[in-house]
C-alpha positions in Angstrom: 1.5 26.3 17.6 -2.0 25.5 18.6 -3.2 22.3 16.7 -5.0 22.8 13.3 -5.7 20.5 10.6 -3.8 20.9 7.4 -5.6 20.4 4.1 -3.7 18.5 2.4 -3.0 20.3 -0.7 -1.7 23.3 1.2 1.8 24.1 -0.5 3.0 25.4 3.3 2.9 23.4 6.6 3.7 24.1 10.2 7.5 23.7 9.9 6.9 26.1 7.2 5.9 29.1 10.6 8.1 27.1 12.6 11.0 28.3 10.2 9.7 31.6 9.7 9.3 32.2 13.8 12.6 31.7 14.5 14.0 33.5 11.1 17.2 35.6 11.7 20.4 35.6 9.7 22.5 32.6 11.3 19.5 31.1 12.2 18.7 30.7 8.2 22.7 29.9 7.5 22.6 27.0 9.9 19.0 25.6 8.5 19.3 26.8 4.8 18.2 23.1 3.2 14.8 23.2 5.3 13.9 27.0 4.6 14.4 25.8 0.9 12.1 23.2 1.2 9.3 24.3 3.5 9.2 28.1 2.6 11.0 29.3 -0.7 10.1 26.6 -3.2 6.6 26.3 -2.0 6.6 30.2 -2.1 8.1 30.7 -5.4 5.4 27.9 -7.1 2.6 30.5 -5.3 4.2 33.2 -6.9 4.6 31.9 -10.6 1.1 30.3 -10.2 -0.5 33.7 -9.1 1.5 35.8 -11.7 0.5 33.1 -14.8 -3.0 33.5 -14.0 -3.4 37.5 -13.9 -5.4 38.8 -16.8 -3.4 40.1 -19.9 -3.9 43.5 -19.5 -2.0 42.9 -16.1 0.5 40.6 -17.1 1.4 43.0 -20.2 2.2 46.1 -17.6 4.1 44.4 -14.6 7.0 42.4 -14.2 7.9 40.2 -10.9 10.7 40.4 -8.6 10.8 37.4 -6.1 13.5 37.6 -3.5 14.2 33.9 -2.9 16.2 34.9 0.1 14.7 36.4 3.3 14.5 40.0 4.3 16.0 39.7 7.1 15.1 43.6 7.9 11.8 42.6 8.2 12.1 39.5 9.1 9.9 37.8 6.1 10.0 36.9 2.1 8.7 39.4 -0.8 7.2 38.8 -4.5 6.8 42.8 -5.9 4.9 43.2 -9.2 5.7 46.5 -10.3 5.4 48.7 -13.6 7.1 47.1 -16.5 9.9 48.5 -17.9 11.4 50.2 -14.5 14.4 49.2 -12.4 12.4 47.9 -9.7 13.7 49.7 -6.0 11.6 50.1 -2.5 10.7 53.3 -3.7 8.2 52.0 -7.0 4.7 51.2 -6.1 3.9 47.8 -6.3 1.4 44.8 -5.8 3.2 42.6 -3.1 2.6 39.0 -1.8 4.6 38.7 1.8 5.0 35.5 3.5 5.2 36.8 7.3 5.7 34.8 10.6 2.3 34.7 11.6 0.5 34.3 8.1 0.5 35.8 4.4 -0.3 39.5 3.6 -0.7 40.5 -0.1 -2.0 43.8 -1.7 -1.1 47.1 -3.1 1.9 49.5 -1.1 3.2 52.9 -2.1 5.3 54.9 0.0 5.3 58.2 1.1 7.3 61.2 -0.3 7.5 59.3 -3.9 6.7 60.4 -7.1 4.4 57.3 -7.5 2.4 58.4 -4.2 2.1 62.1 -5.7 1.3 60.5 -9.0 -1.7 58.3 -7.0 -2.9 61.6 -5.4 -3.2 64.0 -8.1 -5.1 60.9 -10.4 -7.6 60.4 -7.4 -8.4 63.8 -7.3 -9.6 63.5 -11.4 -13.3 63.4 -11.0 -13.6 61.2 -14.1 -10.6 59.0 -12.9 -12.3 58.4 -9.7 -15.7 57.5 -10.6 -14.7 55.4 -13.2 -12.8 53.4 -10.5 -15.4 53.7 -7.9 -18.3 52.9 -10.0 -16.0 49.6 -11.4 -13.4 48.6 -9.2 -14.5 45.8 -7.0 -12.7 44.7 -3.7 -12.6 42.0 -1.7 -14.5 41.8 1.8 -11.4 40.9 3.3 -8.9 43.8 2.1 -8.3 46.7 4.7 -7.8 49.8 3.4 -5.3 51.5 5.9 -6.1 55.0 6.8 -4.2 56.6 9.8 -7.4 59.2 10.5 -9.2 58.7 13.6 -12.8 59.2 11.6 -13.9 55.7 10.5 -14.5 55.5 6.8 -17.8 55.4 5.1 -18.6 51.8 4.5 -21.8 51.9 2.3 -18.7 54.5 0.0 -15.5 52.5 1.1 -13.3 53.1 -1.3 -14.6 56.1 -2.6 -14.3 57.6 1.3 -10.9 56.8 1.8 -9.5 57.6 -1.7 -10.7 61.3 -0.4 -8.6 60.8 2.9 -5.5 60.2 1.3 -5.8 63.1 -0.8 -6.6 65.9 1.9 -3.5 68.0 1.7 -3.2 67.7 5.9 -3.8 63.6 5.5 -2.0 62.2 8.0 -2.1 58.8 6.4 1.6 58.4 4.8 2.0 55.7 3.2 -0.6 54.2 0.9 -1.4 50.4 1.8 -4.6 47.9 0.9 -4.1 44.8 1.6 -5.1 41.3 2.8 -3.8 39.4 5.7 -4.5 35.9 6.4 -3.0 34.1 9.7 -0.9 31.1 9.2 -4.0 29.1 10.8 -6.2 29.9 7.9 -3.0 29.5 5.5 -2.6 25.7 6.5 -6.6 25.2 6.0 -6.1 26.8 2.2 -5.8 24.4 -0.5 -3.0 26.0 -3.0 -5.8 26.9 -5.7 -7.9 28.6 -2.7 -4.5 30.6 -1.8 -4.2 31.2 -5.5 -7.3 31.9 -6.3 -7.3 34.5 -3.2 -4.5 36.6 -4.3 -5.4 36.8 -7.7 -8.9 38.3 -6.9 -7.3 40.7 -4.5 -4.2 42.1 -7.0 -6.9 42.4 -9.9 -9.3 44.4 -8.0 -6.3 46.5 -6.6 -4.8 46.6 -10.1 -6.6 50.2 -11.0 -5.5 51.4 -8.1 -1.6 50.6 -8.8 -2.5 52.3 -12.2 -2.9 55.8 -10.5 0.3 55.5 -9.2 2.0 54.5 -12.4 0.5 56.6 -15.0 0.7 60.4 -15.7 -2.9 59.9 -17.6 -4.4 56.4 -16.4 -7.9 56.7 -17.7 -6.9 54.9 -21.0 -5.1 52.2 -19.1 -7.7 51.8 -16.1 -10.6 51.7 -19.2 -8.7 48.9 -21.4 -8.3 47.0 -17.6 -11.9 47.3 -16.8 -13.4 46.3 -20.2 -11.0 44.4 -22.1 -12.4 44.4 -25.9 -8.9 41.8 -26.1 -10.8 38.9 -25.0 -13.8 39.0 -27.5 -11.1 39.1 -30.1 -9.0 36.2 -28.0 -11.7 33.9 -28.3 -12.3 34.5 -32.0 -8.9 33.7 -32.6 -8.7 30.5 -30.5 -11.8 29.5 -32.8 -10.1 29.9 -35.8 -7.1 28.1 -34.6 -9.5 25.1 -32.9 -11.1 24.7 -36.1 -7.8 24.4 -38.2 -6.4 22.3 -35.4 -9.8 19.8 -36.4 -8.8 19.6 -40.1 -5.3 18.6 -39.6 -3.9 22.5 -40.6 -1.3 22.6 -37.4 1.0 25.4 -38.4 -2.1 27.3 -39.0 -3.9 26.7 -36.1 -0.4 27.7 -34.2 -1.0 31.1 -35.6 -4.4 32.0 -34.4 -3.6 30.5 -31.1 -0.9 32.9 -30.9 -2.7 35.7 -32.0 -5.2 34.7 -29.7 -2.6 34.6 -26.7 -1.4 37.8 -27.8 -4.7 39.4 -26.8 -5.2 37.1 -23.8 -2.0 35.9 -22.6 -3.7 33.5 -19.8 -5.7 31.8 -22.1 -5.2 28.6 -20.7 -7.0 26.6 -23.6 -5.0 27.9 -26.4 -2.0 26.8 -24.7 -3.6 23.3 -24.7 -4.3 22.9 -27.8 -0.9 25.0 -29.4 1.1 22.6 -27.6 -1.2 19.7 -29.3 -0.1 21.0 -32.7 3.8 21.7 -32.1 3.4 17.9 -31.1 2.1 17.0 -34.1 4.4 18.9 -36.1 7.5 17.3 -34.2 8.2 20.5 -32.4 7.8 18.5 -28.7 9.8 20.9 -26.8 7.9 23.1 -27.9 4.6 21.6 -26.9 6.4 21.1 -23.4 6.9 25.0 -22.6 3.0 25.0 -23.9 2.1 22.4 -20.9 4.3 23.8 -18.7 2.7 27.2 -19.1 -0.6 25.9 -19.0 0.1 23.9 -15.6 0.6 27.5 -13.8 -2.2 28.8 -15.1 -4.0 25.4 -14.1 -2.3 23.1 -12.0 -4.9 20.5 -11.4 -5.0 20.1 -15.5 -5.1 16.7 -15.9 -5.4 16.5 -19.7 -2.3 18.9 -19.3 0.0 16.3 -17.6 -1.4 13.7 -19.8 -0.1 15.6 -23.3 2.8 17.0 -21.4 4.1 12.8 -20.2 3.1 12.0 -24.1 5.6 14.3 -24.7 8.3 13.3 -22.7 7.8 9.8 -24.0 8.4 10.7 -27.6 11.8 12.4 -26.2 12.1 8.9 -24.3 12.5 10.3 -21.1 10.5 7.7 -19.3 10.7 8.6 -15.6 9.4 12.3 -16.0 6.4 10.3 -18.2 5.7 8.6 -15.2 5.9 11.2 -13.4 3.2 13.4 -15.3 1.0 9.8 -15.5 1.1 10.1 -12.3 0.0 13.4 -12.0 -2.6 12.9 -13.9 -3.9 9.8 -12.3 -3.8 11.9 -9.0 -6.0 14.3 -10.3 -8.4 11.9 -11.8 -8.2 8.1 -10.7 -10.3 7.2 -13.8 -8.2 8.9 -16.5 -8.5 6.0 -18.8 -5.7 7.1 -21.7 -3.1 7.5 -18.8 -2.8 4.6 -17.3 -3.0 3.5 -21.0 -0.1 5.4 -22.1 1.5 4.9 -18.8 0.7 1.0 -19.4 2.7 1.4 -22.5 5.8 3.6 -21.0 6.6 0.7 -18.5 6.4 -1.5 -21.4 9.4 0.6 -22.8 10.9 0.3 -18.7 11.0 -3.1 -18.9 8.3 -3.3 -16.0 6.1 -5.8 -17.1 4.1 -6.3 -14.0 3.1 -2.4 -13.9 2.5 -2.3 -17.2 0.1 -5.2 -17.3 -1.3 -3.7 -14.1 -1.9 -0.4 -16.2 -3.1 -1.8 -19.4 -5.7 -4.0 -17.6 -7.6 -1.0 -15.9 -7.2 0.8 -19.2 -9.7 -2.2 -20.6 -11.7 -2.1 -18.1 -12.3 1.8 -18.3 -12.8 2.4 -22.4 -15.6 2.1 -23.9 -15.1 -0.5 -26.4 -17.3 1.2 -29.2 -16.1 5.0 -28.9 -12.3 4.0 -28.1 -12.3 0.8 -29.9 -8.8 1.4 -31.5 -7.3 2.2 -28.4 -8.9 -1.0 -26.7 -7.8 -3.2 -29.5 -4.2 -2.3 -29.2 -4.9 -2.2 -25.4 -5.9 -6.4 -26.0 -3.5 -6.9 -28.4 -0.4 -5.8 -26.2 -1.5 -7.4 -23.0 -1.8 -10.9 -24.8 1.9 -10.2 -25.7 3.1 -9.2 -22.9 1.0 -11.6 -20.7 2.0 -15.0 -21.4 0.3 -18.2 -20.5 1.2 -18.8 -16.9 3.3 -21.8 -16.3 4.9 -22.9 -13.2 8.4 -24.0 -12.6 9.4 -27.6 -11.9 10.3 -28.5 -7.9 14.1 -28.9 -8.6 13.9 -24.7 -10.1 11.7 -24.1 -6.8 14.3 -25.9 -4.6 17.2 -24.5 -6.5 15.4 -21.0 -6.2 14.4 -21.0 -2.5 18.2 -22.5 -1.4 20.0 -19.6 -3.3 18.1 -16.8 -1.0 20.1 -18.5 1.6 17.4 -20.4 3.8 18.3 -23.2 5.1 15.9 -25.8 4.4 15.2 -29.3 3.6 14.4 -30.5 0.1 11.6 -32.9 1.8 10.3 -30.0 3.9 10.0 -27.8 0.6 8.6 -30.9 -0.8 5.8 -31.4 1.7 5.0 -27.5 1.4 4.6 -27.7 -2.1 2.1 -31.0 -2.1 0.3 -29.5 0.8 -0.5 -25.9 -0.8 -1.7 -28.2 -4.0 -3.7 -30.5 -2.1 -5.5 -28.3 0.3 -4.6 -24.5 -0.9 -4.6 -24.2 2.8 -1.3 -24.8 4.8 -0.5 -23.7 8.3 3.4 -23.7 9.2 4.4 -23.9 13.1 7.5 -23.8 14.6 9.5 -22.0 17.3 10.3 -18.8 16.6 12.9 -17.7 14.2 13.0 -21.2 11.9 12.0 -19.2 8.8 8.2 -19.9 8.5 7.5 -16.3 6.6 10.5 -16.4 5.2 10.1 -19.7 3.3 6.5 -18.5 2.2 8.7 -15.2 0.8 10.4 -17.5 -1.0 8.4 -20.3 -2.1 6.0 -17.3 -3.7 8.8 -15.4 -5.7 10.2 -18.9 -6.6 6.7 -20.0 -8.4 6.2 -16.3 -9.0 3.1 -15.8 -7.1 1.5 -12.4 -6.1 2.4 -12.4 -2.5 0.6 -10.3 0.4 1.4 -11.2 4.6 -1.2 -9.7 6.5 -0.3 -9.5 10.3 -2.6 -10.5 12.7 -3.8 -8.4 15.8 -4.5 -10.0 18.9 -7.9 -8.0 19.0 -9.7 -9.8 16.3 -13.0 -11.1 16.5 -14.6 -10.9 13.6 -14.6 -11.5 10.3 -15.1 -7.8 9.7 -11.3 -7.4 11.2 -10.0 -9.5 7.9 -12.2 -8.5 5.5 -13.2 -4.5 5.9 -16.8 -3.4 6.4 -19.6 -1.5 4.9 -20.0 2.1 6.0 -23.2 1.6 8.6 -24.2 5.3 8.1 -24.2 5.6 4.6 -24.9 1.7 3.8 -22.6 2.4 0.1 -19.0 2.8 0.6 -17.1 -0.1 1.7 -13.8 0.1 3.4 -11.5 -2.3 2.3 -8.8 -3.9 3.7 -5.5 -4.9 2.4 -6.7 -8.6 2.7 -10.2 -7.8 0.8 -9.0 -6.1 -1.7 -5.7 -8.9 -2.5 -9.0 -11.3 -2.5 -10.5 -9.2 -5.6 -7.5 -9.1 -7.3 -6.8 -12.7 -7.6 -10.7 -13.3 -8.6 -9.9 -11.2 -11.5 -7.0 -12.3 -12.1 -8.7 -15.9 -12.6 -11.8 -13.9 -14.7 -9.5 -12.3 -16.9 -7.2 -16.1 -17.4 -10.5 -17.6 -18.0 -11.7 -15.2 -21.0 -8.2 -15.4 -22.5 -7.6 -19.2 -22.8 -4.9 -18.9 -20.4 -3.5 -20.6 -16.9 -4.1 -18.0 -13.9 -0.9 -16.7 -11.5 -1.1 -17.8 -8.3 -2.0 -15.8 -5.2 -0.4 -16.2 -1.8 -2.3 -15.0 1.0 -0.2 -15.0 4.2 -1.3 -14.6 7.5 1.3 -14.2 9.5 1.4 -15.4 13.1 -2.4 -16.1 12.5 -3.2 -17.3 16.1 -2.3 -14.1 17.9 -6.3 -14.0 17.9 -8.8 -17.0 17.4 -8.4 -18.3 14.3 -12.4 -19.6 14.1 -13.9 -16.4 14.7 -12.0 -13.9 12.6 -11.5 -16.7 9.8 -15.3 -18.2 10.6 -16.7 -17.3 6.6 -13.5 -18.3 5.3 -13.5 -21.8 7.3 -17.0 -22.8 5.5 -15.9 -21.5 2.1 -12.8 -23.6 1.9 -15.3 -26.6 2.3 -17.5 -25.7 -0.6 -13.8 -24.7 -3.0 -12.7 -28.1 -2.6 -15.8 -30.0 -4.1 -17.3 -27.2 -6.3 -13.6 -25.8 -7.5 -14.7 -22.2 -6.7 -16.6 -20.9 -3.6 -18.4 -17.3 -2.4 -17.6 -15.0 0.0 -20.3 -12.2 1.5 -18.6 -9.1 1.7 -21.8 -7.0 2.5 -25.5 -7.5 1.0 -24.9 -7.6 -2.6 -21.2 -7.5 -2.7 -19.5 -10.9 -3.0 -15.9 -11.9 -3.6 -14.8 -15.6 -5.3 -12.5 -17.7 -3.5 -11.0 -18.6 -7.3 -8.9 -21.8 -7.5 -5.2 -19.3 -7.8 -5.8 -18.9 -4.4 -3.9 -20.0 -1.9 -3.9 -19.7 2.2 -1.0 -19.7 4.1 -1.1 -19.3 7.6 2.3 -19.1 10.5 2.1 -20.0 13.9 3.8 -20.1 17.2 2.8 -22.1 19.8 4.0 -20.0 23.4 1.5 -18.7 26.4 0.8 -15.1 23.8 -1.2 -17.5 21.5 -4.2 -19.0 20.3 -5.0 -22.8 20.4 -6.8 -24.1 17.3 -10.0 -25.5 16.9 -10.3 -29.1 15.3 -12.3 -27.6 12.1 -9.0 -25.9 11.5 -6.8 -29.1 11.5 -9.7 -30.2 9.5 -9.6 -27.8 6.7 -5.7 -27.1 6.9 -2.6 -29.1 5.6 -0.3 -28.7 9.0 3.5 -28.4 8.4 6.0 -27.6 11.5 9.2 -26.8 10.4 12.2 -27.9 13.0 15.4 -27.1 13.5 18.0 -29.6 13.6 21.8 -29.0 15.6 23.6 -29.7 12.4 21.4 -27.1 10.9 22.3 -24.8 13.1 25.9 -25.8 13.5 26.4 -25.6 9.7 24.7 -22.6 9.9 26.9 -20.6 12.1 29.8 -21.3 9.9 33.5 -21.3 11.1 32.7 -18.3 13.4 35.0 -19.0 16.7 32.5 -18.6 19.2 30.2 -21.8 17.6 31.2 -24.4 19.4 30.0 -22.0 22.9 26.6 -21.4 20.9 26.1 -24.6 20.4 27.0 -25.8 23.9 24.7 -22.8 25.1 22.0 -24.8 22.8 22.3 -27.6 24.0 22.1 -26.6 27.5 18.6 -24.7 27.3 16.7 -26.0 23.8 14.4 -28.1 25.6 12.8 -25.3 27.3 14.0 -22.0 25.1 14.8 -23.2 21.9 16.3 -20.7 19.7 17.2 -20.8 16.2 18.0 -18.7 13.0 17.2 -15.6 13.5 19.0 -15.3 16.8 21.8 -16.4 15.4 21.6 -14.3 12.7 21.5 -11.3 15.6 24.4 -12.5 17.8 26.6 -12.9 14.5 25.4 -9.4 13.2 25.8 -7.9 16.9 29.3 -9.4 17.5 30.7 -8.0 13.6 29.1 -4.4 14.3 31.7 -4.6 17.9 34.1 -5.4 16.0 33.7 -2.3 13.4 33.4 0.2 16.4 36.9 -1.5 18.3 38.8 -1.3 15.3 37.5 2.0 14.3 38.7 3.0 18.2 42.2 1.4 18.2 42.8 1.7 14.0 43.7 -1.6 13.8 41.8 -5.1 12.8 40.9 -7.1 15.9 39.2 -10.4 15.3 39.0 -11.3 18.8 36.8 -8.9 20.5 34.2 -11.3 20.0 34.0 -12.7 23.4 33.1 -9.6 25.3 29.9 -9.3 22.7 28.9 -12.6 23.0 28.4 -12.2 26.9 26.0 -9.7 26.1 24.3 -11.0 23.3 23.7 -14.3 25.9 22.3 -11.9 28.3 20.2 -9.7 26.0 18.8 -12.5 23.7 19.0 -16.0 25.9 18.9 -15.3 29.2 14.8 -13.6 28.6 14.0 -17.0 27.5 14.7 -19.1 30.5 11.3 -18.9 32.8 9.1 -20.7 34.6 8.9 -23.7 37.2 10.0 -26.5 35.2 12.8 -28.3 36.5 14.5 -28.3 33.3 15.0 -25.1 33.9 16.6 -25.1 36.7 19.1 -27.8 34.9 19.5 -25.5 31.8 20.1 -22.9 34.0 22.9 -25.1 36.2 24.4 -25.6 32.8 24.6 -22.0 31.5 26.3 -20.8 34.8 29.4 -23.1 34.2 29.4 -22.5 30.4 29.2 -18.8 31.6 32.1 -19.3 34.2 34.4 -21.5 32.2 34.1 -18.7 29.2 35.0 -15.5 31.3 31.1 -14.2 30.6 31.1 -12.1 33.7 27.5 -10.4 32.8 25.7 -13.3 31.8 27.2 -15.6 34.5 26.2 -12.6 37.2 22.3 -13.0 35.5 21.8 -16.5 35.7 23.6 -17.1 38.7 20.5 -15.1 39.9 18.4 -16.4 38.3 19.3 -19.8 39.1 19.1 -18.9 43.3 15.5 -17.2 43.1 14.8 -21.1 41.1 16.2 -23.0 44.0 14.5 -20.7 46.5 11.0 -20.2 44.8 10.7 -23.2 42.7 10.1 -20.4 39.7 12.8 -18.1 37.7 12.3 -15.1 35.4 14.6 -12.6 33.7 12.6 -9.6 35.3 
């Protein structure tokens, strides 16, 4: 398939045609889950949505047959609407939507030698009948009418022209098809309401037409289509009901919505507002088949999944709430009462963070003197759910940080937590693999601080790369970055502490590996501001002309480094400004780290032999052990029996695929370390590993230089 761009509300994609192109009958057994997925259920939404939209006088005469299975006759999947109160067979004319290989096709079909095709000819022929269809019925641009005559049709008289072919007696047009066809290209640009939207205005202007096929005497039918006298009265009794609604008289107001629906069933406001009332008379799943209704007619409602989550909250089924919330927030990202309500409903989740999160942007959308009850309560439950922050003493961090299983010492943790107080700038170097994120993980959940790592690219140059950018064309949208808009958050976070009386949560701000790129350019605004926060408490940052972010006092920088030939050096401004911690790994760290695994004491020889010029630590370890168990999984699941000394064989790889690539250069030591690793190699039976370095150590004596490649 040729590329096209997919709007992204289109219910079908291209798996959807690839599916379809290749549909035959073991074809659809073999991939049954993704036809599901990609065409039926997508389909089947179309369908319902289409068929809850139709006008009354429609709805009231068909019924729908959708075949959620293929027709594997004509290789494609069928929704018929055909005359109510008929067993429904290939012979009845019908209004059809058809999901084809190459695209949709959707309109009205009779077939030949029927009684429905007779009935269609003789009504055409009724002068009356015809001109009250001609003179009324309107068509879309797009909808062929199929003819089989070799004379083109009249196209200032369209319809009237070829509804005088089809009824010559010697016609040689058999059966009776209008329709439109859209190719799967212009499918996948269609939002689902244009799709919708689409069908519907090409089955009710073909409606009249499927009227002469299914009435004897249509002309009462076609009139009542064409100038419904049902919705003037509709829309009086939806007023009725709206104003009873007002004064608090629900069961009333239920009454002349329904009269109102009778007359109109696709009234999609009456369903609103009768659902509103069954609430309010306790009848809520009632009010639910109200939304649900209302959500085919309109699916982008979202006052409808609003009152439908209220509803599911009252039944206290708080995940399809959030779900609706959602919905609703989707729709409209302003939607003040639902991330109110959807504040409260993780309140009643026990997810405090989301809730606050909610709640907050409810107070800052309402309008404190037209919803001032709502933001009241909106105040009232955030200071009781939002305590005064207070963080833990050192022993809880300690405790805290040593239970996630990093190894670290109490006086390292120490100096990290006086540093990040004293400077709210810390920079943490160390070879790779010691733990540097992992302890700023840690440290953050421990004093529970909002936590971000941003990685840094090597390509940054500017500040612009941290901190987003105004749009240069249109000089009014700015496009954030994660970092930017982390920065915002904890400046209101300090606002909002500040107006309540209250100590602000911290914010951790990680960048990770921050000299992959040049720490004073990227990090040049920052550098300055850090000055001006330590003397004034508070400092500015320029975003763009008049927009400016505070560097608040909750805010803390944490940067981690490696120091190898891929990095950055650093400028002495950034010792300057930074608190500069390197965390090192001891051999009794490592040793106790490894555990009582059989295969230490070789690790730790191998570390001994090469840490001077390709130290390893931690996470390596953590890699050969995890390496070495997952062999011994797939040995024992070979030979059915528990082997606990396979190890030996994995650990000659793991030395060549993780060690090995670390010894380089023209150091004499590394000729040495290599020396030593080719006896440890040859003493331990490593037959791969010793083979590597043995080479590696003979282009060193040779060249004076080694590599792994």
């Amino acid at each position: 398939m040729a590329d096209v761009t997919v709007h992204p509300e289109c219910p079908f994609s291209e798996e959807t045609f690839n599916l379809l192109s290749q549909l035959e009958q073991d074809f659809y057994i073999a991939h049954e889950e993704e036809f599901k997925k990609y065409v039926e259920q997508p389909l089947q939404k179309l369908c319902h949505q289409v068929a809850a939209q139709l006008p009354g006088e429609i709805i009231k005469r068909i019924e729908m047959k959708l075949d959620v299975a293929p027709n594997f006759t004509f290789n494609n999947y069928e929704c018929n609407l055909y005359q109510k109160s008929t067993n429904f067979t290939s012979q009845n004319a019908r209004l059809f939507i058809d999901l084809v290989q190459d695209g949709f096709l959707f309109g009205l079909f009779i077939i030949d030698k029927t009684p429905d095709k007779q009935r269609f000819i003789q009504n055409s022929q009724k002068t009356l009948t015809k001109e009250v269809i001609i003179q009324n019925t309107q068509l879309s641009d797009k909808c062929s009418l199929h003819s089989s005559s070799k004379k083109s049709l009249d196209h200032i008289n369209l319809l009237g022209d070829w509804l005088r072919h089809l009824a010559r007696q010697n016609s040689v047009t058999k059966n009776i098809q209008a329709s439109v066809y859209i190719s799967l290209k212009q499918v996948l640009m269609y939002s689902e309401k244009q799709l919708t939207d689409q069908i519907i205005q090409t089955l009710k202007g073909l409606f009249p037409l499927f009227l002469l096929a299914t009435y004897d005497d249509p002309i009462t039918a076609i009139r009542k289509y064409l100038y419904p006298p049902a919705i003037r009265f509709a829309e009086f009794y939806y007023n009725q009901g709206l104003a009873k609604y007002n004064q608090g008289e629900y069961q009333d107001s239920i009454n002349n919505f329904e009269r109102a629906l009778e007359r109109s069933p696709d009234l999609a406001e009456a369903y609103s507002y009768r659902g509103q009332a069954k609430a309010e008379l306790g009848d809520i799943n009632g009010a639910i088949a109200d939304y649900n209704h209302l959500l085919l007619i309109q699916p982008k409602n979202a006052e409808a999944y609003n009152n439908r989550a209220n509803a599911y909250h009252k039944l206290k089924d708080y995940e399809a709430a959030i779900k609706d919330y959602n919905q609703a927030l989707d729709i409209n990202p302003n939607f003040v009462l639902a991330y109110y309500h959807r504040g409260r409903t993780y309140l009643e989740l026990e997810n405090q963070e989301k809730a606050i999160e909610d709640l907050c942007r409810a107070v800052e959308l309402f309008d404190p003197e037209k919803d001032m009850d709502d933001y009241e309560e909106a105040q009232r439950i955030l200071k009781t759910v939002q305590p005064d922050y207070s963080e833990p003493s050192f022993t809880e961090i300690y405790l805290n940080v040593r239970s996630k299983s990093l190894r670290i010492a109490e006086r390292t943790l120490r100096r990290y937590h006086l540093a990040l107080k004293t400077r709210k700038f810390v920079i943490l170097s160390g070879i790779s693999g010691t733990g540097k994120t992992w302890l700023t993980k840690a440290y953050a959940d421990a004093v529970k601080a909002k936590y971000l790592p941003v990685p840094v690219a090597p390509n940054w140059t500017t500040n612009e790369d941290l901190l987003g950018y105004l749009n240069p064309i249109t000089n009014e949208e700015y496009h954030y970055t994660d970092f930017s808009r982390f920065l915002e958050e904890a400046e209101k976070e300090y606002k909002q502490a500040q107006e309540e009386k209250r100590t602000p949560k911290p914010y951790h701000l990680v960048l990770d590996e921050m000299n992959l790129a040049r720490v004073e350019y990227y990090f040049a605004k920052f550098l300055s501001a850090m000055e001006v926060r330590m003397r004034e408490g508070e400092a500015k940052i320029e975003l763009a002309p008049d927009k400016q972010v505070s560097l608040p006092p909750n805010l803390y920088f944490i940067g981690t480094v490696n120091m190898d030939e891929t990095t950055q050096g650093f400028a002495e401004k950034v010792y300057d400004r930074a608190q500069l911690i390197e965390l090192e790994v001891s051999r009794e760290e490592l040793e106790e780290h490894l555990g009582k695994a059989p295969y230490r004491e070789i690790l730790m020889n191998i570390w001994d032999s090469v840490h001077v010029v390709a130290p390893f630590a931690f996470r390596v370890l953590d890699e050969i052990q995890t390496y070495l168990e997952e062999a011994r999984k797939l040995k024992e699941a070979e030979s059915s029996e528990r082997l606990d000394n396979v190890w030996k064989e994995a650990l000659d790889e793991q030395l060549l695929q993780k060690i090995l690539p670390k010894l380089k250069g023209v150091d004499e030591r590394v000729g040495e370390a290599l020396k030593t690793f080719v006896e440890i190699a040859e003493n331990e039976g490593f037959q791969l590993s010793h083979a590597k370095a043995a080479a590696m150590l003979e282009t060193f004596n040779k060249h004076g230089f080694t590599s792994y490649f």
